[in-house]
VEXNU-554198 format. One record per residue: z, y, x of N, C-alpha, C in turn. Coordinates in steps of 0.2 Angstrom, whole numbers, plus 5000, padded with zeros to 4 digits. Layout:
ZYXZYXZYX;...
//
This chain:
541056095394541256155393541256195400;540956245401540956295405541656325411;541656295415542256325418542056395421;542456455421542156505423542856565431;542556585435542956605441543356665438;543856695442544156745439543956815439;543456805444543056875442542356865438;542356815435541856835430542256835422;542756855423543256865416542756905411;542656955414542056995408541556975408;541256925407540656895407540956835402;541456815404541856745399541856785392;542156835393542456885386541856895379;541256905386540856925379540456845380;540356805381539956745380540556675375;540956715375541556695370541456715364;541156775361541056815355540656805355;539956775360539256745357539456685355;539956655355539956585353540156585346;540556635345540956665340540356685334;539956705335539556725332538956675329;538856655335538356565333538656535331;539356535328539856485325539656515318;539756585318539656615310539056595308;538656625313537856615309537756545307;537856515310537856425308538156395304;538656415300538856395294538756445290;538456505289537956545283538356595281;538156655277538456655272537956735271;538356785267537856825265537656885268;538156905273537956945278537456915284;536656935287536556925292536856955299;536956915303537256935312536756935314;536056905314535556905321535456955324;535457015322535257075328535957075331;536557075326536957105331537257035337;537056975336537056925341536556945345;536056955345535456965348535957015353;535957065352536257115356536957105361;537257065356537757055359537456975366;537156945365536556905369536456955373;536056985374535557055379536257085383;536757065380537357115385537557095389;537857015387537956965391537756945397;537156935394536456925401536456965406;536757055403536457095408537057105413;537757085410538357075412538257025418;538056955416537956925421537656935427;536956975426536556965430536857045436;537057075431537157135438537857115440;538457075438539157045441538657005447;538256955448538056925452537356955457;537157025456536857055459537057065466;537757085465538057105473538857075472;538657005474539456965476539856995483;540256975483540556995489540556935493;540656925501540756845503541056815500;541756845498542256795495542256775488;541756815483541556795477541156735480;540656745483540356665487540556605488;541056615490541356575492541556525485;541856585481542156545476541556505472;541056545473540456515469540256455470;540156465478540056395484540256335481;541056345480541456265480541656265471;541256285466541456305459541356225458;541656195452541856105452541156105446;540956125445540256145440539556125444;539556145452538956165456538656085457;538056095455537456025458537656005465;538055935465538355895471537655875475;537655855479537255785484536755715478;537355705476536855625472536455685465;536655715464536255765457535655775460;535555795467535155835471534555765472;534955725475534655655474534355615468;534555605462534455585458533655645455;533755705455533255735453532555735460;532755735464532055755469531755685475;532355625472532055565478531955505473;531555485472531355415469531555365473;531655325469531755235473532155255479;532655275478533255295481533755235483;533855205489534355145491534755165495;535255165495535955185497536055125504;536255155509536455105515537055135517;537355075517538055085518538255075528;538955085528539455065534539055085543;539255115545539155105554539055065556;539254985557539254945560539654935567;540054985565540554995572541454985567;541655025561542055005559542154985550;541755035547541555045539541355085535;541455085531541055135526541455185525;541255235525541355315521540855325517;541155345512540855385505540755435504;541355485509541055575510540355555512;540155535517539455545518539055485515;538455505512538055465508537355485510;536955415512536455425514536055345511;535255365515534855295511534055305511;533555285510533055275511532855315503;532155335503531855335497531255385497;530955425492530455455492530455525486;530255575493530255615491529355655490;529355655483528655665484528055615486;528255555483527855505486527955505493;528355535496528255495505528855495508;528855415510529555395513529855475516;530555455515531155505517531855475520;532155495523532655465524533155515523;533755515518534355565515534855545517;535255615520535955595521536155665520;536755675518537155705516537955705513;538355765512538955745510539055755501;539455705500539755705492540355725492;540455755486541155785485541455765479;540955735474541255715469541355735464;541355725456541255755450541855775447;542255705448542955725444543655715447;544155685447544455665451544755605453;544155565450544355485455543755485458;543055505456542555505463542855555467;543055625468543255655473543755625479;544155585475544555545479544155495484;543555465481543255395484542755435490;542455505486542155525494542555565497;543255565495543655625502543455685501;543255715495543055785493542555815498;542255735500541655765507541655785514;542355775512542655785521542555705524;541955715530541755615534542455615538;542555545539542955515544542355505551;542555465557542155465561541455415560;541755355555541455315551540555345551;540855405545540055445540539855455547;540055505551539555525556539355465559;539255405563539055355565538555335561;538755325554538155285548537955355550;537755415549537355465547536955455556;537155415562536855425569536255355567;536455315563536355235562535655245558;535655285552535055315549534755345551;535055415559534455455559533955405563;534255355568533955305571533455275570;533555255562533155205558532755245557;532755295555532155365552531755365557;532055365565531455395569531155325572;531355255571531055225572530255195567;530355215562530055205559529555265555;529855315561529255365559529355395551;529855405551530155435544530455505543;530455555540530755615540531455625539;531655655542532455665536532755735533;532955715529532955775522533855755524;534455825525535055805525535255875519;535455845516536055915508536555895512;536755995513537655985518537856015513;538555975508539056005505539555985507;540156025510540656005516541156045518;541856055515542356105516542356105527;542156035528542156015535542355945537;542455905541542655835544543155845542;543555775542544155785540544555765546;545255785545545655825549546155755550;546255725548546755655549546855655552;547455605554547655585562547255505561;547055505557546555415558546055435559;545655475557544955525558545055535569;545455565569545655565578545755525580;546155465576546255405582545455385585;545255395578544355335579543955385583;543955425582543655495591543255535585;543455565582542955615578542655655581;542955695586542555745588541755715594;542055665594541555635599541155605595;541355585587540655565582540355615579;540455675580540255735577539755755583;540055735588539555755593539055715596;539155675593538455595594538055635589;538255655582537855655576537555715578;537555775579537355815583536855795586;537055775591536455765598535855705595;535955685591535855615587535255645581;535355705580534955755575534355815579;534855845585534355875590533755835591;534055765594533555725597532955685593;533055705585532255655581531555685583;531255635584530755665586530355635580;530555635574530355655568530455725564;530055775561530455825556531055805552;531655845556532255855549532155925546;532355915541532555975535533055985535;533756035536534356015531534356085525;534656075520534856115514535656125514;536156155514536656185513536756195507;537056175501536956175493537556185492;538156195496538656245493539156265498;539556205500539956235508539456215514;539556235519539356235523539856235532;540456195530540856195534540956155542;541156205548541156185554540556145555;540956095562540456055564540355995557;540755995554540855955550540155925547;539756015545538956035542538456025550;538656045553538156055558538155985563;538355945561538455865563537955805560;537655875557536755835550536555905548;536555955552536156015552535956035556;535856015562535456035567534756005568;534356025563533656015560532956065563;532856045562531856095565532056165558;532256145551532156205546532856185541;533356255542533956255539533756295531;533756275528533856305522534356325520;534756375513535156385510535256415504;535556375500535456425494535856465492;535656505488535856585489536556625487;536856575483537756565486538056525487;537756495493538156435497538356485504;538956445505538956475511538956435519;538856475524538856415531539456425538;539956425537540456425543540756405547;541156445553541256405559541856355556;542256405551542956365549543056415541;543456395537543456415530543756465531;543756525527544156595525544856585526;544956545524545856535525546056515530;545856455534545856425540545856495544;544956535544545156585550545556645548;546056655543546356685541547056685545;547156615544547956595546547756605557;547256585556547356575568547156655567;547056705564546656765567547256805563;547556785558547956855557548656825556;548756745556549556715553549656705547;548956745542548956745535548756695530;548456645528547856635523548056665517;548256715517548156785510547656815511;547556835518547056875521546356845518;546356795518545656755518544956805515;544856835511544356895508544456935514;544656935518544556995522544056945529;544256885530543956845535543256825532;543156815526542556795524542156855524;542356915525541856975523541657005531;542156965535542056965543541856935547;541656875545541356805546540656805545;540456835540539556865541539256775538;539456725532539556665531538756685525;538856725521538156715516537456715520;537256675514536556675516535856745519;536256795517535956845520535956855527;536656875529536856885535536556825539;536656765538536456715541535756715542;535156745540534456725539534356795544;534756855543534756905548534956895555;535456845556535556825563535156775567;534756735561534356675564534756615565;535156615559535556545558535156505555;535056525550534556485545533856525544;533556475543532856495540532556545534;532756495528532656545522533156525519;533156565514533556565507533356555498;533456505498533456455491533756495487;533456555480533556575477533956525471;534356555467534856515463534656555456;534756515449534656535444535356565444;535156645439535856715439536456665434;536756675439537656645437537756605442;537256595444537456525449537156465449;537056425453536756345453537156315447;537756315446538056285441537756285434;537756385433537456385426536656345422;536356325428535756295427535656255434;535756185432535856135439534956125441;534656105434533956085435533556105439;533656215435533056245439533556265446;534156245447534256275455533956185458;533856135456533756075459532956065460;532656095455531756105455531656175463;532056205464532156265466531856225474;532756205476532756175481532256115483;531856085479531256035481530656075481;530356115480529856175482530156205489;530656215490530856235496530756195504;531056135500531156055505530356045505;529856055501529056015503529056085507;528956145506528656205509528856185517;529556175518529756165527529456125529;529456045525529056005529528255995529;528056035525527356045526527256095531;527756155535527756195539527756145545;527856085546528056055552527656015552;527155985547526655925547525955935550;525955895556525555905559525955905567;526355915571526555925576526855845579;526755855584526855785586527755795588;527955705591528755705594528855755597;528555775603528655815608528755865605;528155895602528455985598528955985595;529255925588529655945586530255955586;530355905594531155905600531155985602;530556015604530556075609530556135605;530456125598530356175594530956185591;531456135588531956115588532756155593;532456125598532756155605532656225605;532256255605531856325603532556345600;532556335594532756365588533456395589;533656315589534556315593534556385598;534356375605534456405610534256465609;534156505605533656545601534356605600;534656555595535456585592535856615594;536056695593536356755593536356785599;535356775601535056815605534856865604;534556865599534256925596534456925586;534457005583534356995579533757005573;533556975567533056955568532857025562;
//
């Protein structure tokens, strides 16, 4: 069943009448509805499509983290074959907000790490709604390692309100695992890709986002810290929050304007949710495009082009 956000209420209203109507047609009788369902179809459509023409950041936002939106393993299930899952650090355990593993994309080894958030509410529990402890980022320093020793690429999907915030996550030195995973991602001298496929929060995202080509799709969003977070430190509010998202400059447009990210992963109208397939066929045209932009380039370039890119940001706008 379709879950639907509060301001697409008129969009619910008439796609409720269309059901209404497919209900009558389908059990018969002597009057025909097809035109006027046709029509009432054609309104609906055009309802959607101009509602989602011009969101606001903070409709974005809401769209970002909608419980409908194609996670991490959907992403993987559809675009990486022979997919193995590698567990734990080797320093304490496993986290299951971040999920990573070997496998092939497009016939050619890949190596995937990214954050899970989960379906319902015993997986969201089991990965932590995607927020790593210092665990994931270690496993995610442990596979970029392995990728660049064996000459493998890495593909990361960020979906992540952020790192989590615990006092267990501190004890074990999080910001210091964030910053290993970081410099850990600067330093492959292999091609990374990452995709941003709905939040895109703090260092949380950028701890397996500092790649040679950022991708994003086209209402996910990328942040220093979430609307309500920089609500509450900038104004005392998180009421405010719609006002910090439309000030934060977090969509994917502004973003591609300032040279945060690279491009933008157009999404089927309604959203990734209303059509998970063609936003996941979307994003793998996208993911072979970057790396076929980088293939050919030796270790050295892809460190310094890399470096580049970073040092590059909120020098100029583009």
């Amino acid at each position: 069943m379709r879950s639907y956000l509060d301001f697409e209420k008129p969009v619910a209203e008439l796609e409720a009448k269309v059901e209404e109507l497919r209900a009558v047609s389908a059990r018969g009788g002597a009057v025909s509805i097809g035109e006027e369902l046709t029509k009432l179809e054609a309104k609906a459509a055009k309802a959607l499509a101009d509602l989602y023409k011009d969101l606001t950041p903070w409709q974005k936002t809401l769209v970002a983290r909608h419980p409908q939106r194609p996670r991490f393993l959907d992403f993987v299930q559809g675009l990486v074959t022979d997919f193995t899952p590698l567990a734990g650090d080797r320093k304490f355990g496993e986290d299951q907000a971040i999920v990573g593993g070997l496998g092939r994309f497009r016939g050619a080894p890949v190596c995937v790490i990214g954050q899970e958030k989960g379906t319902d509410t015993k997986s969201r529990l089991a990965h932590n709604f995607g927020m790593a402890r210092p665990e994931g980022y270690r496993k995610a320093v442990r596979l970029m390692d392995l990728a660049d020793r064996f000459d493998m690429p890495v593909l990361c999907l960020v979906d992540t309100a952020g790192a989590f915030p615990g006092v267990d996550a501190e004890e074990r030195g999080q910001a210091e695992a964030i910053a290993r995973s970081t410099d850990a991602s600067l330093a492959l001298g292999v091609a990374n890709v990452a995709v941003v496929l709905g939040e895109g929060g703090s260092g949380g995202a950028v701890a397996i986002a500092s790649c040679n080509r950022v991708l994003m799709l086209e209402h996910a969003i990328y942040t220093v810290a979430s609307p309500e977070a920089s609500a509450s430190i900038l104004w005392r509010d998180s009421g405010r929050a719609q006002d910090a998202a439309t000030s934060m400059k977090i969509t994917a447009p502004d973003l591609r304007k300032f040279g945060i990210i690279d491009s933008i992963v157009p999404e089927p109208v309604g959203g990734a949710h209303r059509d998970p397939q063609a936003a996941i066929d979307a994003v793998g045209a996208a993911i072979a495009s970057a790396f076929e932009s980088l293939a050919g380039m030796s270790r050295d370039q892809l460190r310094a082009a890399r470096a580049d890119k970073f040092l590059a940001m909120g020098r100029k706008v583009l």
